[in-house]
N, C-alpha and C positions, 0 to 999 in steps of 0.2 A: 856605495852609490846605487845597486842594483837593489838594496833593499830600501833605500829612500824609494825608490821608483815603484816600487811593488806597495808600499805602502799609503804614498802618497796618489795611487792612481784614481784615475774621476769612478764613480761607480755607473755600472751599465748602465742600470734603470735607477729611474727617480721618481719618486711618490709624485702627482701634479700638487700644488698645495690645495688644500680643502676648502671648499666653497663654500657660504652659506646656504642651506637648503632650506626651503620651507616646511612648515610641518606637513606629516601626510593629513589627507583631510579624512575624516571620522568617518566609519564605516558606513555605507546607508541603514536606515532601519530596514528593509525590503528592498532587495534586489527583482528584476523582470523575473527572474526564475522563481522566488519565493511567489511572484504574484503568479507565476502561472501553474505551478507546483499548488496551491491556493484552490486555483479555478479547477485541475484536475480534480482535486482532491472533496471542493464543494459538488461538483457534479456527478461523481459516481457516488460520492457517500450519501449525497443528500437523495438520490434516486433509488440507492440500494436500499437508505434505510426506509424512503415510501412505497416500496416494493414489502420489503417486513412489515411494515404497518397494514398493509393491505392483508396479507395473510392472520396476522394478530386479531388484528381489531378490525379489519373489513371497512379502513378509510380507502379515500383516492378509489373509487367503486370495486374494492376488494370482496372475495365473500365472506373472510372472518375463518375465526377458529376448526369451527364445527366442517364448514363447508370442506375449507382447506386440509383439515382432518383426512374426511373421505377422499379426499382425490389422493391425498399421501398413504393410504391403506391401498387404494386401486393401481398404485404402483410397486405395492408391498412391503411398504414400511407399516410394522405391527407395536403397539396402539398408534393408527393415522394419525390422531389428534397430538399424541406426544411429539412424535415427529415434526408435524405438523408447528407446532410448535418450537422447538430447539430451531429448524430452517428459517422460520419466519425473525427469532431476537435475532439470530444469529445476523443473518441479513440487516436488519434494525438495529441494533447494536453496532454492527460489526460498519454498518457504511455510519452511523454517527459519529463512529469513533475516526475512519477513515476523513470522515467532512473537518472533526474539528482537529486533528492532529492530535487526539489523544489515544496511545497508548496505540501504537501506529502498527508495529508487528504481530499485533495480538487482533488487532481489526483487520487487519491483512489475510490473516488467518482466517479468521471467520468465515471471508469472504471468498476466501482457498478454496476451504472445505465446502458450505454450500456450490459451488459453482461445477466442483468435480463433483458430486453428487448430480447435479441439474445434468454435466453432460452423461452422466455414466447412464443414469435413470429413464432419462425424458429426452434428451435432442442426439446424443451419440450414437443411434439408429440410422437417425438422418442429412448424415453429411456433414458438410462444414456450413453451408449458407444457412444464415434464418430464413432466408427465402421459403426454402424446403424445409424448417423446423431446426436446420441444424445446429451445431454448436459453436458457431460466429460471437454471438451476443457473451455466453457463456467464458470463451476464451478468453475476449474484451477484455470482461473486468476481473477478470482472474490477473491478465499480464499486468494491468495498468495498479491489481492492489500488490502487486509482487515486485511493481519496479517501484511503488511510491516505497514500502517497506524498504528496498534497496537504496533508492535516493537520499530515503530521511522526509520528512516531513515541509521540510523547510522552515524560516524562520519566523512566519506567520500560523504557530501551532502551537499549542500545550505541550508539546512535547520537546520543547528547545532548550528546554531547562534539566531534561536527563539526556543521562548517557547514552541510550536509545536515538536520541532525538535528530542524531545525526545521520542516521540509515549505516550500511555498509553490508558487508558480504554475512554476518551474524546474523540480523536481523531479516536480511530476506530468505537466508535457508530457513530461520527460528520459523517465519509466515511460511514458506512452503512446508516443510517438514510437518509444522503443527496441523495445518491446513487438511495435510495429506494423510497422515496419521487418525487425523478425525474423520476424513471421508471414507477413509479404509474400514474405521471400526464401525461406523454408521451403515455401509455397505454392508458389511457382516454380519448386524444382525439380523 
């Protein structure tokens, strides 16, 4: 009898029975964060890279190679124009690649290394405020290309289709480290 009982006992819990559910609905093509991850990412690159251009080719009333040359020797980078030079794609490049989401930790970097150079050279004399020259502005777009590198791009970018594409702790040290590494050796000579 007691094992009738043990056997036959109701069970504690009971599954409820299963409901029809509807399907989940299809991921958006762009989420608000893609779109604004987007707008970050067109406004410093597209700025960065007309900043290079100005040094390059002396658009957007830049003074060009030559000019931009000498002022990079009068700070003592030697040939100015070379330097002059590498700062200016670097920038151009490096905010292109930031604007369109292509190749996101490597434009990051660019944008590293130019920037620690800008404070180490020319504003890191003078404080923190651009007000006073300082290295405000500089800072800026250093943090903002070292958190997009850490975010990822998002899903409005050339870059959603690699393994990169998704940001993470890899690729924002890969932007810093490169970044720093290049401003270290640029520094140096």
């Amino acid at each position: 009898m007691s094992t009738k009982r043990i056997l036959n006992r109701p069970a504690l819990y009971t599954e409820p029975p299963a409901r029809p559910t509807a399907p989940a609905p299809a991921a958006p093509v762009a989420t608000a964060a893609d779109a604004g991850l987007l707008l970050i990412r067109l406004t410093f690159g597209l700025l960065m890279a007309g900043h290079g251009a100005q040094k390059v080719f002396g658009l957007f009333g830049g003074h060009g190679l030559a000019a931009t040359g000498k002022g990079f020797a009068a700070l003592g980078y030697h040939p100015g124009r070379l330097f002059a030079a590498i700062g200016g794609l670097s920038e151009l490049l490096g905010g292109l690649g930031l604007a369109l989401g292509l190749l996101t930790p490597l434009a990051a970097a660019a944008l590293i290394g130019v920037m620690i150079n800008a404070m180490a050279t020319v504003t890191g004399a003078h404080g923190l405020w651009e007000a006073d020259g300082g290295v405000e502005y500089s800072v800026c777009i250093a943090v903002v290309a070292l958190a997009v590198a850490a975010i990822g791009p998002g899903r409005l970018a050339a870059d959603r289709f690699f393994r990169w594409g998704g940001g993470g702790w890899k690729q924002a040290a890969f932007a810093l480290g490169l970044g720093g590494v290049a401003a270290a050796l640029t520094l140096g000579l």
